[in-house]
N, CA, C and O of each residue as an XYZ file, in Angstrom:
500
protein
N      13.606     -3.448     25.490
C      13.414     -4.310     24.337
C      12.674     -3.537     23.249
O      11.637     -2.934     23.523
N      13.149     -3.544     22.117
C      12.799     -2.863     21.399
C      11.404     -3.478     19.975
O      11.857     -3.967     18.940
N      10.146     -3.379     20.114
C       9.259     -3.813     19.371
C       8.667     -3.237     17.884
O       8.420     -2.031     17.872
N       8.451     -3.891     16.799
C       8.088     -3.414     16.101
C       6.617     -3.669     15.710
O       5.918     -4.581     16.152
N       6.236     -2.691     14.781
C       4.324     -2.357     14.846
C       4.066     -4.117     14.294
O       2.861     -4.360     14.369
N       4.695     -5.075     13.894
C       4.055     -6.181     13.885
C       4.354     -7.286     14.995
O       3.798     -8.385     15.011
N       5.024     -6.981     15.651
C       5.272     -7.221     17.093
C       4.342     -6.835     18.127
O       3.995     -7.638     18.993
N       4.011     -5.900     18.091
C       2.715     -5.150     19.174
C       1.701     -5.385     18.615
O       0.750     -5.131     19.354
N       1.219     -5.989     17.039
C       0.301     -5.936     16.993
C      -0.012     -7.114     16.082
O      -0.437     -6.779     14.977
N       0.118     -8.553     16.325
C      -0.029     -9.788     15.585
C      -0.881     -9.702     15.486
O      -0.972     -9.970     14.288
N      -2.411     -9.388     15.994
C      -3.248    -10.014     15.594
C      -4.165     -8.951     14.217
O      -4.935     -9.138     13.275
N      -3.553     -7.982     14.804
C      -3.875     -7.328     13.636
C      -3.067     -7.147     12.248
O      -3.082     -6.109     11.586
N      -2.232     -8.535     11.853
C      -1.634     -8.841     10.413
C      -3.066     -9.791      9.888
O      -3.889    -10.599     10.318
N      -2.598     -8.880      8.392
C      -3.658     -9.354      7.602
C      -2.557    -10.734      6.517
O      -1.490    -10.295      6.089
N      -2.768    -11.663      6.307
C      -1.565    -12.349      5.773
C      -2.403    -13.364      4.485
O      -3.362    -13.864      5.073
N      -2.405    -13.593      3.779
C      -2.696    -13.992      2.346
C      -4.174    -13.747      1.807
O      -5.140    -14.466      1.551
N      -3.791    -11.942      1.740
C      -4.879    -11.217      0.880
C      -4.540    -10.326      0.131
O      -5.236    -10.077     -0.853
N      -3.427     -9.638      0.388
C      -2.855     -8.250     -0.107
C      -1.640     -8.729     -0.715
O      -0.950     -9.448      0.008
N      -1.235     -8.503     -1.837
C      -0.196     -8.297     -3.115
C       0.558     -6.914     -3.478
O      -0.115     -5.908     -3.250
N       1.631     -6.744     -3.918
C       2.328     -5.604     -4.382
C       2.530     -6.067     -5.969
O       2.706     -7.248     -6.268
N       2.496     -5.252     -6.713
C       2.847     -5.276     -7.975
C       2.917     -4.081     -9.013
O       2.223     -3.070     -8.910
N       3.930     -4.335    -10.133
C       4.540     -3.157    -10.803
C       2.836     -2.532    -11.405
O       1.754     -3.119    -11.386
N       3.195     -1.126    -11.904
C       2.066     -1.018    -12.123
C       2.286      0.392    -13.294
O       2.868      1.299    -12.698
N       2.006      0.722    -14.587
C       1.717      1.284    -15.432
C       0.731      2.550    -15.234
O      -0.409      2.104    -15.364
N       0.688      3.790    -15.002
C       0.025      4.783    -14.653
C      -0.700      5.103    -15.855
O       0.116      5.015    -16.773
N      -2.239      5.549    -16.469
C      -2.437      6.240    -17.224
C      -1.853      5.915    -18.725
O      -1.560      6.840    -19.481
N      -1.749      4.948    -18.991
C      -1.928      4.294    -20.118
C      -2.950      4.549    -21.128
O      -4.004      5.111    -20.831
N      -2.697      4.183    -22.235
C      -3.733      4.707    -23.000
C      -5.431      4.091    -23.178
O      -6.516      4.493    -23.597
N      -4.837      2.880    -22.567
C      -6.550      2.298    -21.834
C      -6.754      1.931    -20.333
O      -7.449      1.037    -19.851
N      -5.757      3.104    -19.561
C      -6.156      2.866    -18.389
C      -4.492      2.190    -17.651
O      -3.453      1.986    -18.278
N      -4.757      1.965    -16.107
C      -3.844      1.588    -15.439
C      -3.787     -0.169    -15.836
O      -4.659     -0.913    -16.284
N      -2.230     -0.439    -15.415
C      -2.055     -1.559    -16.149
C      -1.582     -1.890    -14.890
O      -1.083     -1.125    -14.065
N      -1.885     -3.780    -14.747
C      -0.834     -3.991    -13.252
C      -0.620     -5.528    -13.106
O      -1.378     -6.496    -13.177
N       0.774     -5.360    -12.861
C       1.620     -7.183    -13.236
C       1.813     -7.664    -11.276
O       2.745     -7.188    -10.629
N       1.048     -8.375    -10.800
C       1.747     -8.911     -9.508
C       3.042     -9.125     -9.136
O       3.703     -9.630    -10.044
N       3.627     -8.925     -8.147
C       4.987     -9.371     -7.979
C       5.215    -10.228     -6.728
O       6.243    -10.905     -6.747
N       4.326    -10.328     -5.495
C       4.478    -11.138     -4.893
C       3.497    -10.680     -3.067
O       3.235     -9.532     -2.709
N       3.279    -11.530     -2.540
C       2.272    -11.762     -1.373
C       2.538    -10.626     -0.453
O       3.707    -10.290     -0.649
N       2.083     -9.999      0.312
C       2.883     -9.202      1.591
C       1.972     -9.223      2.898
O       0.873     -8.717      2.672
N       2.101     -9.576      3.917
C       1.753     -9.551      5.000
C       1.144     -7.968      5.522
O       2.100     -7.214      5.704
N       0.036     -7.413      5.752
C      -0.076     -5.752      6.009
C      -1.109     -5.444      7.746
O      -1.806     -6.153      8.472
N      -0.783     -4.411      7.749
C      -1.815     -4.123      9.063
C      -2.286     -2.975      8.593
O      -1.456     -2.309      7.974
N      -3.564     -2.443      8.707
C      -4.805     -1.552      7.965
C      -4.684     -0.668      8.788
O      -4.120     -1.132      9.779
N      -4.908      0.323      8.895
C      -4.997      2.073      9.334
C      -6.398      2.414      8.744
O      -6.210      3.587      8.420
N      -7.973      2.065      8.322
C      -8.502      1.926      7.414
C      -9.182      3.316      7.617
O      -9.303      3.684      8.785
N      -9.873      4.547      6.129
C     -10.798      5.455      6.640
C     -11.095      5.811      5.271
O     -10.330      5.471      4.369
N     -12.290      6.560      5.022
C     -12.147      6.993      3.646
C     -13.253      8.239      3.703
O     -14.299      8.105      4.338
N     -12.959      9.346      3.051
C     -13.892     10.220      3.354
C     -14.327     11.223      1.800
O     -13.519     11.276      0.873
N     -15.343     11.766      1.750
C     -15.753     12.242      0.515
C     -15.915     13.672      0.023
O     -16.526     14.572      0.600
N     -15.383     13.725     -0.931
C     -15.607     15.244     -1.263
C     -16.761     15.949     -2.055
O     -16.462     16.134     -3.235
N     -17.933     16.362     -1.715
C     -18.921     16.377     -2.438
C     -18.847     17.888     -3.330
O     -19.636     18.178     -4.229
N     -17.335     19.048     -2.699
C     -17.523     19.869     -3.832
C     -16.695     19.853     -4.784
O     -15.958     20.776     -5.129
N     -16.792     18.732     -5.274
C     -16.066     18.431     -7.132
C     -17.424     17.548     -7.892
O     -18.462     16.997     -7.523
N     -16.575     17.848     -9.358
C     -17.411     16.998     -9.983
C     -16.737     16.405    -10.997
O     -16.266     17.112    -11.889
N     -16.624     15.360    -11.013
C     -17.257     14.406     -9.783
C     -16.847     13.920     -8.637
O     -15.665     13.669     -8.403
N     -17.699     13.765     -7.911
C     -17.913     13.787     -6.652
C     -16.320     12.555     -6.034
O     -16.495     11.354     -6.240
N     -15.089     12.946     -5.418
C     -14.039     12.644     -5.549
C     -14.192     11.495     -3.939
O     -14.475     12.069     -2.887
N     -13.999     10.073     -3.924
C     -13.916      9.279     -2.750
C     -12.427      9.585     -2.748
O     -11.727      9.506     -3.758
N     -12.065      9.879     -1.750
C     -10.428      9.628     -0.890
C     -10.460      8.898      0.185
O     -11.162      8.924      1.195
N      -9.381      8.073     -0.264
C      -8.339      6.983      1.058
C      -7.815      8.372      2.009
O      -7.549      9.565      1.863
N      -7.871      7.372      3.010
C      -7.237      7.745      4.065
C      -6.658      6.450      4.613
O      -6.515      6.326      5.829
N      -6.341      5.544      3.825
C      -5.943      4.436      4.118
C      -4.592      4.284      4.157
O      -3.938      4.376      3.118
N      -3.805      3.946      5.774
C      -2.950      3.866      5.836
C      -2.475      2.178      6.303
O      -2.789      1.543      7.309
N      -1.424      1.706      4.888
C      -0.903      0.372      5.201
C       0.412      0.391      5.345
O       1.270      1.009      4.715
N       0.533     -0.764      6.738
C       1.945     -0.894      7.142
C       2.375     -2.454      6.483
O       1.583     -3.396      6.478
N       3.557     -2.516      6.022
C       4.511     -3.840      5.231
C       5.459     -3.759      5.986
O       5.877     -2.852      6.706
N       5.933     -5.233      5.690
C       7.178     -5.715      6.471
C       8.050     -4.758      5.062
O       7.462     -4.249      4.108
N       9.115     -4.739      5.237
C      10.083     -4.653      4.667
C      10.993     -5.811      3.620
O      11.689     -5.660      2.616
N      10.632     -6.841      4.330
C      11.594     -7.870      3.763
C      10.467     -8.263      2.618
O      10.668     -9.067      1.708
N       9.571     -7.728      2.787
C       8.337     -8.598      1.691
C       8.800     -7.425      0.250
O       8.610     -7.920     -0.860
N       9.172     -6.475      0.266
C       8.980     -5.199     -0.534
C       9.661     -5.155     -1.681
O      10.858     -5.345     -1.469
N       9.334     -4.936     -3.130
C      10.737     -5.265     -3.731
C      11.510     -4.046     -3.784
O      12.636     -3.926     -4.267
N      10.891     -3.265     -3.310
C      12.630     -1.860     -3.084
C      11.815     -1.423     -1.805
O      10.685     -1.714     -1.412
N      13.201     -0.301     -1.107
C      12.995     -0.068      0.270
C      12.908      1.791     -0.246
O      13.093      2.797      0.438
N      12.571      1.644     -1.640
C      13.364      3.551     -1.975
C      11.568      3.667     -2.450
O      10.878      3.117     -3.308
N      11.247      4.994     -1.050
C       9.656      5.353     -1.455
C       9.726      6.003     -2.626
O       8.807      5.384     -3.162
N      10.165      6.936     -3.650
C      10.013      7.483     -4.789
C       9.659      5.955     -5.681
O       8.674      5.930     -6.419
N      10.219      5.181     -5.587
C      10.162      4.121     -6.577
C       8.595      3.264     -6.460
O       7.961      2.851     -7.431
N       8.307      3.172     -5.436
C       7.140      2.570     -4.530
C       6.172      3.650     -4.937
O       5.028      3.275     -5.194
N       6.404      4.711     -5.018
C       4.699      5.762     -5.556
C       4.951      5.867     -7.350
O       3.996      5.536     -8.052
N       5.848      6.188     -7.822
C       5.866      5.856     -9.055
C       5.751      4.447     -9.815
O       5.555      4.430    -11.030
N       5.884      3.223     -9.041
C       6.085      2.273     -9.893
C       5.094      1.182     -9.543
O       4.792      0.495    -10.518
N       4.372      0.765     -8.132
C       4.059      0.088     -7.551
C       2.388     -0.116     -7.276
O       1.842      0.987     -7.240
N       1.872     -0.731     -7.165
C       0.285     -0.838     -6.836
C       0.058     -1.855     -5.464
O       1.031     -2.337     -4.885
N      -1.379     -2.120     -5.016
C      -1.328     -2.882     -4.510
C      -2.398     -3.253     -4.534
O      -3.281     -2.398     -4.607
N      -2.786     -4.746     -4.481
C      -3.924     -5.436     -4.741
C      -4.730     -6.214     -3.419
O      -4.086     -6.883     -2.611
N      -6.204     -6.035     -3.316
C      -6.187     -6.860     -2.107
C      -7.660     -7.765     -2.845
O      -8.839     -7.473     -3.047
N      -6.835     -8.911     -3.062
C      -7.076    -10.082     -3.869
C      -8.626    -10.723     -3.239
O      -9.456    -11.365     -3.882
N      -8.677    -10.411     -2.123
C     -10.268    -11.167     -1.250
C     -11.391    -10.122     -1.563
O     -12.477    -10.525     -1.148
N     -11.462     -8.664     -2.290
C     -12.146     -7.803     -2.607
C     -11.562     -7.959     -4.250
O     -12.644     -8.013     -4.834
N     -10.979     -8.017     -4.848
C     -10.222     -7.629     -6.093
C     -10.505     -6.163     -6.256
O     -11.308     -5.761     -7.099
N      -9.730     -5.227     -5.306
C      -9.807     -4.245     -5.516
C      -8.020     -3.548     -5.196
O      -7.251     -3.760     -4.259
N      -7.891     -2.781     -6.293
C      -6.961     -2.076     -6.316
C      -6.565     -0.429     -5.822
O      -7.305      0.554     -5.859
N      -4.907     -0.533     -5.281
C      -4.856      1.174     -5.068
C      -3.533      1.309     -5.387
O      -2.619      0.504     -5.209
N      -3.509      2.734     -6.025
C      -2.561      3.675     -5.815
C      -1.729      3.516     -4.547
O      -2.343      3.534     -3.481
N      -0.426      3.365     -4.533
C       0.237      4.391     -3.685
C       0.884      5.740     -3.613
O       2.026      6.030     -3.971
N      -0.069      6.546     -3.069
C       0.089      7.995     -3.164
C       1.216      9.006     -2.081
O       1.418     10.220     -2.034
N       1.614      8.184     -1.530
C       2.711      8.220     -0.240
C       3.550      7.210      0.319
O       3.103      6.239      0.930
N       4.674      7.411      0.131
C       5.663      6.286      0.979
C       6.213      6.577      2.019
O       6.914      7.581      1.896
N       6.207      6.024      3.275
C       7.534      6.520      4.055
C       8.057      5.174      4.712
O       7.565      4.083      4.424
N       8.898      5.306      5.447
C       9.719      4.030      6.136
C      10.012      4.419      8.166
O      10.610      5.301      8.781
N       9.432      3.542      8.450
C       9.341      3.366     10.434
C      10.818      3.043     10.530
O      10.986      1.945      9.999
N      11.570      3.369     10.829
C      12.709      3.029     11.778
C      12.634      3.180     13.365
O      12.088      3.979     14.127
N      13.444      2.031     13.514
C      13.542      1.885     14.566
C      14.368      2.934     15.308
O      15.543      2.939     14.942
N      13.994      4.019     16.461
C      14.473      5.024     17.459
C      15.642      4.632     17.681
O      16.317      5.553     17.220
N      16.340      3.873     18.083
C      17.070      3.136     18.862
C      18.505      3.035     17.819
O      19.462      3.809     17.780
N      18.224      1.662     16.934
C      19.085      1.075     16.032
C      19.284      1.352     14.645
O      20.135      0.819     13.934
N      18.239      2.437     14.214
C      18.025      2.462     13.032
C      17.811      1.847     12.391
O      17.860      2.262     11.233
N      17.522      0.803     12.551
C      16.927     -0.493     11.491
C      15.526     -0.138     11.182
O      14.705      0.215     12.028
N      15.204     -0.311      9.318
C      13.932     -0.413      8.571
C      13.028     -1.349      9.801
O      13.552     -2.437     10.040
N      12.071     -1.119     10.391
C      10.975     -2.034     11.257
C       9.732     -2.169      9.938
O       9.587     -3.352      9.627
N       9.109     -1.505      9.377
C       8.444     -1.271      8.431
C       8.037      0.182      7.551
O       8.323      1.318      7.928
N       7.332     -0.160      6.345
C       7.047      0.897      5.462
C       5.706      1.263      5.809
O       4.953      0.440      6.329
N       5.255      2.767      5.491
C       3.947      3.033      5.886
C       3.506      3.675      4.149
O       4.146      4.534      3.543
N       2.590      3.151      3.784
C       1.871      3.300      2.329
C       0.351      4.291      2.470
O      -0.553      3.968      3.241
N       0.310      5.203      1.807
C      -1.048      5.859      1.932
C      -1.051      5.879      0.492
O      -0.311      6.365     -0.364
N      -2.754      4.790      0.487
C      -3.094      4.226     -0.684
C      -4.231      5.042     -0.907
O      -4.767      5.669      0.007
N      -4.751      5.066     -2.472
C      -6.014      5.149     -2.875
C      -6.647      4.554     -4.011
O      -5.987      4.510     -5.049
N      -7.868      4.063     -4.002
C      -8.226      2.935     -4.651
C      -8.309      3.494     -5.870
O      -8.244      4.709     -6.052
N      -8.475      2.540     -6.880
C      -7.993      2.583     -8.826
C      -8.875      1.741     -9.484
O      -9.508      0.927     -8.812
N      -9.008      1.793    -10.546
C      -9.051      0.658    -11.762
C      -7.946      0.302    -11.982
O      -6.930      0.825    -11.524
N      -8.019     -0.939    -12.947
C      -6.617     -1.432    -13.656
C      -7.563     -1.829    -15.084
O      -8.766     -2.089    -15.062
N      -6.879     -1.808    -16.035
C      -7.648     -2.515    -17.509
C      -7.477     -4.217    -17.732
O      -8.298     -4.951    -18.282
N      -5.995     -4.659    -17.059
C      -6.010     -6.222    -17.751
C      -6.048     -7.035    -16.280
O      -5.301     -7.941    -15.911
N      -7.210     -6.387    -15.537
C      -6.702     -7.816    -14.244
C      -7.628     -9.195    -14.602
O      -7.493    -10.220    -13.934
C-alpha cells in the first residue's frame, strides 16, 4: 500500500494557518504580496545564522511540505519566481527559495511539493 507524507503523518498537518500567494519581488518599496488561497502544510522547521556578513544574515532551513491539489501551479520555476507564503497565526512571511515535487516510487503520481522557504518583509500586508 502505497502512503503519502500526509498519510504517515496526520498529526503533524498544520491546517488553517499557512496561505500561498502571488508575490512581487523587489519592488520599488519593497516585496508586494496578494493571497491566493489556504493550504494545509507539515514543517521540516530549523534556522541557523551567519555571523560572518554584515549584516549579520538569519537563514531558513525551513522545509514545507503541500498537498498538491491546494497549489495554484504544480511547475517549481513558477512557485520560486512568483509565489510567497504566509503563515497568518505569526503574520510572518517567506520566500520560496526552492521547489521540488515527491512522487510517488511506484505510480508516479504528484503525493506532494517540498518548498524551502525563507522569511521576508512585504510593504502592503
Amino acid at each position: 500500500m502505497d502512503i503519502s507524507t500526509f498519510d504517515a503523518f496526520p498529526n503533524a498537518i498544520i491546517s488553517g494557518v499557512w496561505e500561498i500567494g502571488t508575490c512581487q519581488h523587489g519592488t520599488v518599496v519593497g516585496n508586494s504580496y496578494t493571497p491566493v488561497n489556504p493550504i494545509d502544510v507539515i514543517i521540516d522547521e530549523g534556522y541557523n545564522a551567519n555571523i560572518n556578513t554584515t549584516p549579520e544574515a538569519l537563514v531558513s532551513d525551513m522545509l514545507i511540505y503541500v498537498r498538491p491539489c491546494q497549489m495554484p501551479t504544480l511547475k517549481t520555476n513558477q512557485l520560486v519566481s512568483g509565489y510567497m507564503l504566509h503563515n497568518t497565526e505569526d503574520n510572518e512571511y517567506f520566500e520560496i527559495v526552492d521547489a521540488g515535487i515527491g512522487k510517488n516510487q511506484h505510480t508516479g503520481a504528484i503525493e506532494h511539493l517540498e518548498l524551502k522557504v525563507v522569511q521576508t518583509e512585504v510593504v502592503d500586508a
